[in-house]
Legacy VTK file of the C-alpha trace (Angstrom):
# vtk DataFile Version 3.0
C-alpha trace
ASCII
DATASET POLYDATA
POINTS 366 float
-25.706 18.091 -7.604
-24.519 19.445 -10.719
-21.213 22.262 -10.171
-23.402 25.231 -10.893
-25.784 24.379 -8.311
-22.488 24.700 -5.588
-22.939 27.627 -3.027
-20.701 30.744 -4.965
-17.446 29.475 -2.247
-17.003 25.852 -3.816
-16.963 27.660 -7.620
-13.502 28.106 -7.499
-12.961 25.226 -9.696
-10.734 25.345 -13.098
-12.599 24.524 -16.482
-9.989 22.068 -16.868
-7.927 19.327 -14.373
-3.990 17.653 -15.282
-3.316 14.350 -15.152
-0.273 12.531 -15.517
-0.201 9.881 -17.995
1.445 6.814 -18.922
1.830 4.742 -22.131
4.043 2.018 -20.136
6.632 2.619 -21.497
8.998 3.292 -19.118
9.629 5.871 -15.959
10.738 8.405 -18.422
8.282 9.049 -20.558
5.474 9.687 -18.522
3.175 12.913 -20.204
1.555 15.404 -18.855
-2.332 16.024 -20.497
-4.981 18.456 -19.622
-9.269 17.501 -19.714
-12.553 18.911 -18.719
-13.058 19.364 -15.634
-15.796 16.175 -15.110
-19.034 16.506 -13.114
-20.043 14.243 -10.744
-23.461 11.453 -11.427
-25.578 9.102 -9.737
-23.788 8.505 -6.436
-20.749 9.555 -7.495
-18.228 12.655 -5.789
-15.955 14.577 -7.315
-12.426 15.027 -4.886
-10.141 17.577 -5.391
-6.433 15.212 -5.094
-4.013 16.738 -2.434
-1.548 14.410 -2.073
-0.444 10.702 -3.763
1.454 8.204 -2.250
3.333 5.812 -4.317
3.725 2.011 -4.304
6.265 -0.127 -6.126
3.398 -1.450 -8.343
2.990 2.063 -10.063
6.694 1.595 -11.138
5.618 -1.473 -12.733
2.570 -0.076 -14.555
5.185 2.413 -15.947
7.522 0.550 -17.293
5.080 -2.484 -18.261
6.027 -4.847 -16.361
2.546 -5.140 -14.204
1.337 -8.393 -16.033
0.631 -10.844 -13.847
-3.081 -10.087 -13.684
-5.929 -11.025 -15.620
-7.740 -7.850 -15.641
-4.522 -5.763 -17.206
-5.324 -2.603 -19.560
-3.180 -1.623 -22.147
-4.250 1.655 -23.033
-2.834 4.831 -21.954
-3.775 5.444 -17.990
-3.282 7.206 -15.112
-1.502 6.027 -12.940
-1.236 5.913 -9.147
-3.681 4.025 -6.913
-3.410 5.960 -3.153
-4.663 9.427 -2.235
-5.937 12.026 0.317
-8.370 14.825 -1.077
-10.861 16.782 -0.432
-15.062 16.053 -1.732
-15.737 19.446 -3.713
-18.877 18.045 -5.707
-21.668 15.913 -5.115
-24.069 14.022 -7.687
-27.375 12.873 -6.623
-27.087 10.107 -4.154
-28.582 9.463 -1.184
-27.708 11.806 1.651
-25.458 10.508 4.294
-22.363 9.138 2.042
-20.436 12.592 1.412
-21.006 16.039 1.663
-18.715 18.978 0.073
-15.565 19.535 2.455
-15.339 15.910 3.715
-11.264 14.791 3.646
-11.295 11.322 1.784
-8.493 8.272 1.305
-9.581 6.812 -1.775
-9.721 2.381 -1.966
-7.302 0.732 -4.370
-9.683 -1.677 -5.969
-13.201 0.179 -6.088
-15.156 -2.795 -5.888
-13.462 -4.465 -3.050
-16.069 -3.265 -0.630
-15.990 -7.013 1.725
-14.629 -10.569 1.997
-12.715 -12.051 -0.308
-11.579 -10.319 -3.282
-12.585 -11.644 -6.470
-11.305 -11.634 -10.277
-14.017 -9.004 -11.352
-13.207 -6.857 -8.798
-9.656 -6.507 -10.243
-11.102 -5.124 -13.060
-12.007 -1.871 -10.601
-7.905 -0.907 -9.581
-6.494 2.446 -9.533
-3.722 3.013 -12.004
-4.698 0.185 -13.939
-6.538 -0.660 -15.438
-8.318 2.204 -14.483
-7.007 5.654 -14.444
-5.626 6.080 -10.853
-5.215 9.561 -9.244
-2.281 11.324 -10.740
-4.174 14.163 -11.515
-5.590 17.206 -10.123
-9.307 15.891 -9.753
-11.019 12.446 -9.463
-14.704 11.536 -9.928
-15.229 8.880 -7.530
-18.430 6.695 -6.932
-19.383 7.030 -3.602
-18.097 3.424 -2.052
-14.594 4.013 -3.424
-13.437 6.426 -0.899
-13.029 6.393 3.039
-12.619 9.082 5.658
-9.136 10.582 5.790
-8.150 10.728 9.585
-7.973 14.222 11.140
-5.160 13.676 13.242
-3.162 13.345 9.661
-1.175 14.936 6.960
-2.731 14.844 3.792
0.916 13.466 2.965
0.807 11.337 5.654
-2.758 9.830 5.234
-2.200 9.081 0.956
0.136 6.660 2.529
-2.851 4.225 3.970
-4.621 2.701 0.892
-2.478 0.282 -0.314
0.777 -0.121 1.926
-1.134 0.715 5.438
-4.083 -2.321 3.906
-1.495 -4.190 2.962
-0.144 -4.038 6.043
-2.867 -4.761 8.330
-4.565 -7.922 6.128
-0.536 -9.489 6.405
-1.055 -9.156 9.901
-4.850 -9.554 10.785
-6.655 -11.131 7.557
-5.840 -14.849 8.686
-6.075 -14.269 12.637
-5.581 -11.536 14.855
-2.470 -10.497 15.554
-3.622 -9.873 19.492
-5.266 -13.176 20.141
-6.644 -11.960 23.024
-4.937 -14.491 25.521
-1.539 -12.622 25.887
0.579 -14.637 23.527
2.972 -11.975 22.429
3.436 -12.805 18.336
6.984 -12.431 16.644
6.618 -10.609 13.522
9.303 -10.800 10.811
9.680 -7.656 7.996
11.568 -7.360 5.221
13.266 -4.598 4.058
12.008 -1.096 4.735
10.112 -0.099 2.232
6.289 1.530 2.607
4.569 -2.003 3.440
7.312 -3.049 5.889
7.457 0.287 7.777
3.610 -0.006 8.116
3.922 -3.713 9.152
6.355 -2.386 12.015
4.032 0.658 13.001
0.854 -1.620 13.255
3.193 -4.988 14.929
4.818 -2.343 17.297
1.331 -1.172 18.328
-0.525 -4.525 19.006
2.617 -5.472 21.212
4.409 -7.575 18.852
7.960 -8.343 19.088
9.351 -7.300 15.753
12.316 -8.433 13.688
13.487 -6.017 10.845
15.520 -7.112 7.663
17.569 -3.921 5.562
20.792 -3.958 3.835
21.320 -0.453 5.490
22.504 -0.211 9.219
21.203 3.526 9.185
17.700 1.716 8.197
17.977 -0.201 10.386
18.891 2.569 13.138
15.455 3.961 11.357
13.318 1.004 12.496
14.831 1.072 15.948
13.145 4.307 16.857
10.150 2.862 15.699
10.311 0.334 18.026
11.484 -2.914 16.103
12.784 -5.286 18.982
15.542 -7.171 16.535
17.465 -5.691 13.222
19.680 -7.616 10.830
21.568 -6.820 8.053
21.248 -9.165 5.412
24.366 -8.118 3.766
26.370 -8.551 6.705
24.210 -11.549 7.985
23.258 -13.116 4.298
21.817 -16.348 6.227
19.909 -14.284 8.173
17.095 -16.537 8.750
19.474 -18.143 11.354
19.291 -14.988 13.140
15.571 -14.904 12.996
15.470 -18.111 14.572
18.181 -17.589 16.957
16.517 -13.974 18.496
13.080 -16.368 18.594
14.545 -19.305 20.808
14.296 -21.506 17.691
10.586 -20.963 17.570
10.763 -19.026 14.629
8.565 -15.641 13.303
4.829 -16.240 13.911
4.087 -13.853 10.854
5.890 -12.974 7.771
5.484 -10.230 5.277
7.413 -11.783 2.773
8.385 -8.571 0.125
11.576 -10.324 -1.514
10.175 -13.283 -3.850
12.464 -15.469 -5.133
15.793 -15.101 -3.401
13.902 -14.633 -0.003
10.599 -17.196 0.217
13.075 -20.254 0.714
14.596 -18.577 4.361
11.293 -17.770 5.210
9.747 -21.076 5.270
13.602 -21.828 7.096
12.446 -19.201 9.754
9.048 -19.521 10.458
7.008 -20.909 13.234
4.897 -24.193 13.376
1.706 -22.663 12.328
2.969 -19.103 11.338
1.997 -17.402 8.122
3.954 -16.257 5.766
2.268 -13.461 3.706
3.210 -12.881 -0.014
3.351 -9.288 -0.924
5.887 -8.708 -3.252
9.105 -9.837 -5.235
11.751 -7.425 -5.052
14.285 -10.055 -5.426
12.559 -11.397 -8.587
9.359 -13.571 -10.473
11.608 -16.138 -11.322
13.078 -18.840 -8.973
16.587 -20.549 -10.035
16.811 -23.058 -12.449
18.283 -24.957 -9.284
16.760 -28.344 -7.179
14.764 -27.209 -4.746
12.663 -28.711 -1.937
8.925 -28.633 -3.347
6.711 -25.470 -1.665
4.280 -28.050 -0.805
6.873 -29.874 1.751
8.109 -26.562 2.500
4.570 -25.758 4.219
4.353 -28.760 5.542
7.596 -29.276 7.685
6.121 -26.541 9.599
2.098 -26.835 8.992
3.089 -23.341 7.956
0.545 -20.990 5.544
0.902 -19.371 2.999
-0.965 -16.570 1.821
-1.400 -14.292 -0.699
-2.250 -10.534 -0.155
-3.646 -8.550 -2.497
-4.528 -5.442 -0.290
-8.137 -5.668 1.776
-11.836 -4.257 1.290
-13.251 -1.205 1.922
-14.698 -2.442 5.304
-10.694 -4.096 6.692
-9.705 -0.064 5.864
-11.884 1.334 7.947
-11.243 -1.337 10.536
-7.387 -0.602 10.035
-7.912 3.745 10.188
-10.187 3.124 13.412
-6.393 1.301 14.677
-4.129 3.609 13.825
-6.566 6.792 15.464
-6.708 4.944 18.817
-2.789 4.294 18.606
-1.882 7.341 17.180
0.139 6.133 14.379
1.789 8.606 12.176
2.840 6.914 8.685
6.358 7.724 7.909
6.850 9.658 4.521
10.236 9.646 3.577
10.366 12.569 1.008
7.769 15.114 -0.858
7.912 15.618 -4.233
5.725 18.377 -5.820
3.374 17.547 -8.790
5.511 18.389 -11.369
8.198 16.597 -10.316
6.345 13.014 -10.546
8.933 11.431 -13.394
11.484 12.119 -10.407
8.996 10.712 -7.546
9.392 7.522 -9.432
12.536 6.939 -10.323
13.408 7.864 -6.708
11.080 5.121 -5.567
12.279 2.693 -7.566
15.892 3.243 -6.663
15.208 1.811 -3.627
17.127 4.420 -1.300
13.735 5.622 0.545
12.487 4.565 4.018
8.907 4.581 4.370
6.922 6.113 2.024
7.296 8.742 -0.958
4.613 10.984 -2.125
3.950 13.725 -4.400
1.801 16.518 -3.180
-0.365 17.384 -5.559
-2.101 20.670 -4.880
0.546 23.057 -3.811
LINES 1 367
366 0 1 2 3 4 5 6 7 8 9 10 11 12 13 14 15 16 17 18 19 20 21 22 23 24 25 26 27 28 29 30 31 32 33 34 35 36 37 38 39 40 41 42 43 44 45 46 47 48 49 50 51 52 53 54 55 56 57 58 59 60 61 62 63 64 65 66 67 68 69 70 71 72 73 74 75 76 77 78 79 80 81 82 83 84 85 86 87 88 89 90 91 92 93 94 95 96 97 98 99 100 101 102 103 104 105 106 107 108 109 110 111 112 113 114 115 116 117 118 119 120 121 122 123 124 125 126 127 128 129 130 131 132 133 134 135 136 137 138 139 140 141 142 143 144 145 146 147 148 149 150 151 152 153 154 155 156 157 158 159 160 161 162 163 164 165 166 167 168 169 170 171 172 173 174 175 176 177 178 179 180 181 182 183 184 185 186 187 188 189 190 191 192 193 194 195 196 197 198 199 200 201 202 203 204 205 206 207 208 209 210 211 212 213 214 215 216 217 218 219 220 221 222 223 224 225 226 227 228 229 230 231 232 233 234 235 236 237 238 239 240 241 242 243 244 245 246 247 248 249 250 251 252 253 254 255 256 257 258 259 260 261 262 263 264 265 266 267 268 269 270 271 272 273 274 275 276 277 278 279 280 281 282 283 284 285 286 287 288 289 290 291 292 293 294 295 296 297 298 299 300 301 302 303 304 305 306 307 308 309 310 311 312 313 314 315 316 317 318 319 320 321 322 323 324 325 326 327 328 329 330 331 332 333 334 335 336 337 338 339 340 341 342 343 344 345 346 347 348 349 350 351 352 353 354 355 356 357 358 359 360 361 362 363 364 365
């Protein structure tokens, strides 16, 4: 439906939207540009953007350091992948998808809709290398977008795409993390960043035990009220996938959402249980292992029949299976601080100093 065809009350639209852009080039340097305000097409909705969460990979994009992907732009973009808005146009598309006033949480990878994610489908990401959602208005076809939760803060629900997916394919895309028969799983986070926190939420919920990593006792504190069962320090407790082991009874963490990278994957596979998974989400602790001799990965996994498993967020249908979780539990995303629109060169630098617990976000429509 084109704009002018709107009922007179949804007309109260700007000729033109703002977007944040970036050159990646670095945190600093991110530019602020204004466009037409676009009109929706075959099956396609246009969302007023309410609120953005960020994730450690829009750092990346912004400095130009995402590059370990095929399907990499390197023209000017967008950036940001997760948000919570509101549908305020509709193009022709067959009725039932969206309708004007619908609250929507948009996918990271467009495409992704089920299964396996493959290499064209990267080619369909938020922030890169398509234009993500830093910006005041979105066209959006209409697969790319789920229903935003009602029991939610818009600032609350932009937290779900990618850290609350991420999340709940760490814990549930190789088996369920309630097998049904009462085994109570040990799941083992590190750090407390968005993911983690999410992991902790979702473990806590299912009736896992829960181990938490943090340099931070007040983090750690943090995760306590959240319900983790076990919290180490790792700067107080640098080996401490002894103390993984030891709060397990030497059986070890039947999941891992392994964040760190290379100065963490080694005690993983030192903590984990015969059979467990270890899932590979990010590197904070760097790409690069030392130049030192190392037991091969390969014997690694197999000293413990261990897997290991890459996650690369989840489809469209895993979201909706995640958001139908979190309403019958409840669970309220934490969002560590709010940063308005035009403060988004601060939003990032604040996430990537690493101080934050949970998740940040910039609301975008004041």
């Amino acid at each position: 439906m084109p704009l002018t065809d709107l009922p007179e009350d949804k007309l109260e639209m700007p000729d033109q939207i703002t977007a944040w852009q970036t050159a990646q080039d670095g945190l600093n340097r991110l530019t602020k540009s204004s466009f037409p305000l676009p009109e929706p097409g075959k099956d396609e909705v246009l969302v007023e953007i309410h609120a953005v969460s960020l994730n450690y990979r829009d750092t990346e994009v912004a400095m130009g350091l995402y590059t370990h992907h095929k399907a990499i732009g390197s023209a000017k973009v967008v950036p940001c992948s997760d948000m919570c808005g509101t549908v305020v146009a509709v193009g022709d598309n067959e009725p039932g998808h969206w309708h004007v006033g619908d609250r929507v949480l948009s996918i990271f990878n467009q495409t992704h809709l089920t299964g396996q994610i493959k290499e064209r489908d990267m080619a369909s990401g938020l922030g890169l290398p398509l234009d993500g959602v830093l910006q005041t208005y979105r066209i959006f076809p209409v697969t790319g977008l789920v229903k935003a939760p009602n029991y939610l803060t818009d600032e609350e629900a932009s937290t779900l795409p990618i850290a609350g997916v991420t999340a709940w394919m760490s814990l549930n895309g190789m088996k369920p993390l309630d097998n049904g028969h009462g085994d109570r799983q040990t799941v083992l986070l590190q750090g407390t960043g968005g993911v983690s926190v999410a992991g902790l939420q979702i473990a806590h919920a299912a009736g896992a035990k829960t181990i938490i990593t943090s340099s931070s006792d007040d983090k750690l504190s943090r995760a306590k009220s959240l319900g983790a069962t076990h919290t180490v320090n790792y700067r107080t407790n640098p080996d401490w996938e002894h103390v993984v082991m030891k709060a397990t009874e030497q059986e070890g963490a039947n999941v891992i959402l392994e964040t760190g990278g290379a100065q963490t994957l080694r005690k993983s596979f030192d903590c984990i249980s015969f059979g467990g998974v270890i899932a590979c989400i990010g590197y904070l602790s760097g790409k690069q292992d030392e130049p030192t001799d190392r037991t091969n990965v390969n014997v690694l996994a197999l000293r413990r029949t261990v897997t290991l498993k890459g996650i690369l967020n989840g489809p469209r249908d895993r979201f909706e299976e995640m958001l139908r979780f979190y309403e019958t539990k409840q669970i309220r995303p934490v969002v560590d601080k709010v940063f308005s629109f035009d403060e988004a060169r601060e939003a990032l630098q604040y996430l990537y100093g690493g101080g934050h617990f949970g998740k940040v976000v910039i609301r975008v429509k004041s």
